[in-house]
C-alpha positions in Angstrom: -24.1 65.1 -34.9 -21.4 66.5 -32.6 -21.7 70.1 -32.1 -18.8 72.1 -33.6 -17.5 73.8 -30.2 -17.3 70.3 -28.2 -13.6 68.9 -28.7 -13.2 65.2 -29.8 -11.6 63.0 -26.5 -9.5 60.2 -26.9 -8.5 60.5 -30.9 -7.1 62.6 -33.2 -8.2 64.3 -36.3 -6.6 64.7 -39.8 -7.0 65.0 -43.4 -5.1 61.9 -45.4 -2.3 62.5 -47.9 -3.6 61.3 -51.0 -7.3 62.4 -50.0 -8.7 65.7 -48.7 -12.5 63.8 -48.0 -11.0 60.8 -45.9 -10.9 61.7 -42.6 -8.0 59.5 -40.4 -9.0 59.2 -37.3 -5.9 58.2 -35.1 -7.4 56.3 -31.8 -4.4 57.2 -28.4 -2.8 54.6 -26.6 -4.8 55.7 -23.5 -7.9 54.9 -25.5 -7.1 51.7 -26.7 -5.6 50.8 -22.8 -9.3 51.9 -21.6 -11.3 49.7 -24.0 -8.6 46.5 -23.7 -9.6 46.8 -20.0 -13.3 47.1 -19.9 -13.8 44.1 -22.6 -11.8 41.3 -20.7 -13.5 38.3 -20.9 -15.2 38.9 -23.9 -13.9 36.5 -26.6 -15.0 36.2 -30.3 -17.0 33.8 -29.5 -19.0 35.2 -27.1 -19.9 38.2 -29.5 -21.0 35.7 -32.3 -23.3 33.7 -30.4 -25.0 37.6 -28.3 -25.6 39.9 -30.6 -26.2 42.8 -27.3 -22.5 41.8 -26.2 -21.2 43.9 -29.7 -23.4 46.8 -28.3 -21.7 46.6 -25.0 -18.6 46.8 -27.2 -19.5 49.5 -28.6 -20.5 51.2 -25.5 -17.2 50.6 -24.1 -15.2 52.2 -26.8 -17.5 55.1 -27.0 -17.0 56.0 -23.0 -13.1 55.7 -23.6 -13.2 59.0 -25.7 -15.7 60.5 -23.0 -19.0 59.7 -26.1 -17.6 61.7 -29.0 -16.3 58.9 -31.3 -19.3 57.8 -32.3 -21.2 61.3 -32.9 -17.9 62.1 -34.9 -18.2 59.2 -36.9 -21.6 59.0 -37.7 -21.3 62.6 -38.8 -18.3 62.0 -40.6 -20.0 58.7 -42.7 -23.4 60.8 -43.1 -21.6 63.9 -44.8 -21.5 63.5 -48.4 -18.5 65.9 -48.4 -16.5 63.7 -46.3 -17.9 60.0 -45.6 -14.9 58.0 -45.4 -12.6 57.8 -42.1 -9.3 55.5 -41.9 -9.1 54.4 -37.9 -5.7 53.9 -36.8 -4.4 53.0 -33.7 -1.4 54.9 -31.9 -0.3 51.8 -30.2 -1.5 48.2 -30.2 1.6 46.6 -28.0 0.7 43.2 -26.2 0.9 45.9 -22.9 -1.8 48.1 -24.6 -4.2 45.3 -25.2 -3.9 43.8 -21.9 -2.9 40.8 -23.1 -5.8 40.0 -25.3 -4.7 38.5 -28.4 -3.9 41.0 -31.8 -6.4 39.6 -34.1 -8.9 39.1 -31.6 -8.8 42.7 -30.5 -9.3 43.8 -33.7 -12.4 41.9 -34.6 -13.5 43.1 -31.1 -12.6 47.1 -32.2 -13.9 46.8 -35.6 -17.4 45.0 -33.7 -17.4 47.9 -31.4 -17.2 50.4 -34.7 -19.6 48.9 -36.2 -22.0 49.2 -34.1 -21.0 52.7 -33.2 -22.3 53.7 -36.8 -25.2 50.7 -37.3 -26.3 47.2 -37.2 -24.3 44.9 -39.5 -26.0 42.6 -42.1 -25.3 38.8 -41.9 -22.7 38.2 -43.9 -23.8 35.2 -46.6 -20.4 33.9 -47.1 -19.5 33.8 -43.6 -22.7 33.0 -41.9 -21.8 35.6 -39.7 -22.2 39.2 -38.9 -18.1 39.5 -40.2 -16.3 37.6 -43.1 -12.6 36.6 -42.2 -10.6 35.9 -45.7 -7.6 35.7 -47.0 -5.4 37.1 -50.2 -2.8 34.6 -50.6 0.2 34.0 -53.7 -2.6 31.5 -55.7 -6.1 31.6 -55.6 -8.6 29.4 -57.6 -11.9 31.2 -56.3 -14.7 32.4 -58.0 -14.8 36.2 -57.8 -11.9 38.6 -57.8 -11.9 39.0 -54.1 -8.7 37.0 -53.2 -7.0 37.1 -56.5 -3.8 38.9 -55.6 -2.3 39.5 -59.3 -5.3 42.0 -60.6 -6.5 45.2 -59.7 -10.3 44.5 -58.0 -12.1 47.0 -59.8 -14.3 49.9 -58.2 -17.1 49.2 -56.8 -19.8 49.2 -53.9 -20.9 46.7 -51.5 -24.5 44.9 -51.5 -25.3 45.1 -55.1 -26.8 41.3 -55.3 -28.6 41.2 -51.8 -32.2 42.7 -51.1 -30.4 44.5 -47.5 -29.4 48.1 -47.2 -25.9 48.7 -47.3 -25.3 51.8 -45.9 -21.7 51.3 -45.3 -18.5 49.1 -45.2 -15.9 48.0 -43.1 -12.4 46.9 -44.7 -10.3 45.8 -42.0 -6.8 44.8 -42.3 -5.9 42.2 -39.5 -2.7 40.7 -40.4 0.0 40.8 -43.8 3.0 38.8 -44.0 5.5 39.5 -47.3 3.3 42.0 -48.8 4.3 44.5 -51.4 1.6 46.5 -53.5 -2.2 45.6 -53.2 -3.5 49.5 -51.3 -7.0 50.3 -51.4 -8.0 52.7 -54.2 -11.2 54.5 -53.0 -13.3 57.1 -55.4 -15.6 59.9 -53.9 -18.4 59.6 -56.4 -18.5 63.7 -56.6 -15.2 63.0 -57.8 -15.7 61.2 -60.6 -15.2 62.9 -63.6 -18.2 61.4 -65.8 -20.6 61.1 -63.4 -23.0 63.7 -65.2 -22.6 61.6 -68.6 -23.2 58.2 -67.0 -26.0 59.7 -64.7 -28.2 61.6 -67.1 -28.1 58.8 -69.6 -31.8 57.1 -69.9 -30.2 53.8 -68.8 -29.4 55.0 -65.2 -32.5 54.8 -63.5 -33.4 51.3 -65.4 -33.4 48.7 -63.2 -30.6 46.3 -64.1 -30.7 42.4 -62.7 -27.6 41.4 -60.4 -27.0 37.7 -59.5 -23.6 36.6 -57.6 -21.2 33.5 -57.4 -21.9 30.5 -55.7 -19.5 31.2 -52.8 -21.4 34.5 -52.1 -24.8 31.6 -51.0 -27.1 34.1 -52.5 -29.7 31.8 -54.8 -31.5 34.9 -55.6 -31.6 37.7 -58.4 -31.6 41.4 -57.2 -33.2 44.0 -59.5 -31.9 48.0 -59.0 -30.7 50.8 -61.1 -27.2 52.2 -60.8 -27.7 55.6 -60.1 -30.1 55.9 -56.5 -31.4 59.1 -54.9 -34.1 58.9 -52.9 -32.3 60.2 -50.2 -32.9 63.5 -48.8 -31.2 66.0 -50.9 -31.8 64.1 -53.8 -28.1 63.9 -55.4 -27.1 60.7 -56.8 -26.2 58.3 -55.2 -24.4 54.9 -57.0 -24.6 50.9 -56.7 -22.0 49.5 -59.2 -19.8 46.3 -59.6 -19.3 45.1 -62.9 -18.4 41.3 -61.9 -22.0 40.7 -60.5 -24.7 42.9 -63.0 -25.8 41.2 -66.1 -27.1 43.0 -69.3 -30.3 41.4 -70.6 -29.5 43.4 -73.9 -26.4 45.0 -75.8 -27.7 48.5 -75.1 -27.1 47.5 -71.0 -24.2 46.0 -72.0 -22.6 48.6 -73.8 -23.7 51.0 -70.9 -22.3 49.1 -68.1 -18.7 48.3 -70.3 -18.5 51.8 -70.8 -19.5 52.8 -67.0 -16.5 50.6 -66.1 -13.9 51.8 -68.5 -14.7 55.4 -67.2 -14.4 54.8 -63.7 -11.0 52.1 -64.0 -9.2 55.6 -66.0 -10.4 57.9 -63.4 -7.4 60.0 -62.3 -9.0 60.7 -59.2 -8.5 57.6 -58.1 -6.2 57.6 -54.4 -4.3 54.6 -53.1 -4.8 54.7 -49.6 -2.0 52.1 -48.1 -3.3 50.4 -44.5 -1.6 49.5 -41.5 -2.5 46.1 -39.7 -5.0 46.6 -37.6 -6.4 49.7 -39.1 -9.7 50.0 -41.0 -11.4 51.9 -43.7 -14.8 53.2 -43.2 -16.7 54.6 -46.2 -20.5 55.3 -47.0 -21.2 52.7 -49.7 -23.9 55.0 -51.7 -20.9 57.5 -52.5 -17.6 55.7 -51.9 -16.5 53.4 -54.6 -13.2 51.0 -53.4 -10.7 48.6 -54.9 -7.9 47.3 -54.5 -4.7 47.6 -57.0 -2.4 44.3 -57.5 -0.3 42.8 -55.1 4.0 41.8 -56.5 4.1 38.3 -56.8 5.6 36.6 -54.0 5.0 33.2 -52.7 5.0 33.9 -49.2 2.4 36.4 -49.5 -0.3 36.7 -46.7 -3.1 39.1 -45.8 -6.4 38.7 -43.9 -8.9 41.2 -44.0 -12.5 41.5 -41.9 -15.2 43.1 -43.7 -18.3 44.1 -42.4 -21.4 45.8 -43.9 -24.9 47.2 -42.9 -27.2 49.7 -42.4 -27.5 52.9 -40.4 -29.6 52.4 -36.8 -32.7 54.2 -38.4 -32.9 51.5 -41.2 -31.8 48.7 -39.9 -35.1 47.5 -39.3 -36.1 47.4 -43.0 -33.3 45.0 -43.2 -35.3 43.0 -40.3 
């Protein structure tokens, strides 16, 4: 954790609009200039096929802001009073990048982020340690995930697999003709019937959780909602109502009511991102969503998501 007296180099600090937890973090043009340079000749490719190279990116990034980014935002993500930080970046001008290309600079940041905070888990869609996907006017998958005309309900990452999921990367890399669709994050201390939902006996009953076939998971998971065998013992929550599945109408009752509570929670905040910028949120206490996009055929967005577990369990993932 960073001390309190040593200053932050290379970023800025603030509390966002909507939310007094999230934490933007505003990366300089001096920053960003520093990093382009140092990772030159580095490609995407090269980071997919050595997994030390997305250290090295890491490192890199870290040294621009003098080693206090990532003690900041490991402290920030670990802190159950804060635990979500939106990166932006003050400039990202060809001139800035040094003439590495936009979308490929940010899968190289959001690589170096990731692995400022953890080690990411393969990603079963993608094959990879990121997924790459789109949000387009029509969609005929199998999940919500790229259906632009509903709100994606709240939710946490990693409910289906047997890996920790510490915490989550939404990334937004490019959006053409988009109106609508912002993020809608909920701090679970936030939630307004988390002591009805959590002291009902059904909390800590392990529920079974199964996915789509484009998720490439052939496997059932078995977990209760509510978690805390974390340190300080609060609760701690792993919830998405498209992938559980009630054995029973006393589950099922449970889980329709869990969702209706959380989908009218007024504490709700749309948090709108800027290409290139990133959300970062702990996944045991963060729900996110994502509201509807307006209709219009021309409508383009591609997101990066990544997801793991903190350094000290990343080897239970292993």
């Amino acid at each position: 954790m960073t001390p309190k007296n040593i200053l932050n180099i290379g970023f800025d600090i603030s509390n966002h609009n909507n939310n007094s937890r999230l934490q933007v973090v505003r990366l300089s043009k001096k920053t960003i200039q520093e990093f382009s340079k140092q990772i030159i000749g580095h490609d995407v490719q090269s980071i997919e096929y050595k997994p030390f190279l997305r250290f090295f990116l890491a490192n890199c990034l870290n040294k621009s802001t003098e080693d206090t980014l990532g003690h900041y935002l490991l402290d920030t993500i670990k802190d159950r009073s804060r635990g979500a930080v939106l990166l932006e970046c003050e400039s990202l001008e060809a001139s800035t990048l040094n003439g590495i290309d936009f979308i490929d600079f940010n899968i190289l940041l959001s690589t170096a982020i990731s692995h400022l905070i953890g080690v990411p888990n393969l990603d079963s869609m993608s094959g990879k340690f990121y997924a790459r996907f789109s949000v387009k006017n029509e969609d005929d998958s199998d999940s919500y995930l790229r259906q632009a005309h509903r709100r994606m309900e709240l939710h946490t990452d990693g409910t289906y697999v047997n890996e920790i999921t510490d915490w989550v990367i939404m990334q937004k890399i490019l959006e053409v003709d988009v109106e609508g669709g912002d993020s809608l994050l909920l701090h679970l201390d936030d939630w307004q019937d988390l002591d009805k939902f959590y002291n009902n006996p059904l909390a800590k009953q392990k529920f079974q959780w199964g996915s789509p076939a484009s998720k490439n998971i052939s496997y059932k998971n078995f977990h209760p909602i509510f978690i805390n065998d974390n340190s300080d013992s609060q609760p701690r929550i792993s919830f998405i109502d498209q992938f559980v599945e009630p054995l029973n109408i006393e589950q099922g009752m449970y889980l329709f009511e869990v969702g209706e509570s959380l989908e009218n929670e007024v504490n709700t905040s749309n948090v709108k991102l800027l290409e290139g910028s990133m959300i970062i949120i702990n996944n045991y206490f963060w729900l996110h969503g994502r509201d509807k996009f307006i209709a219009n055929k021309k409508l383009h967005r591609e997101l990066l998501r990544q997801r793991g577990a903190f350094e000290e369990n990343a080897g239970s993932n292993n």
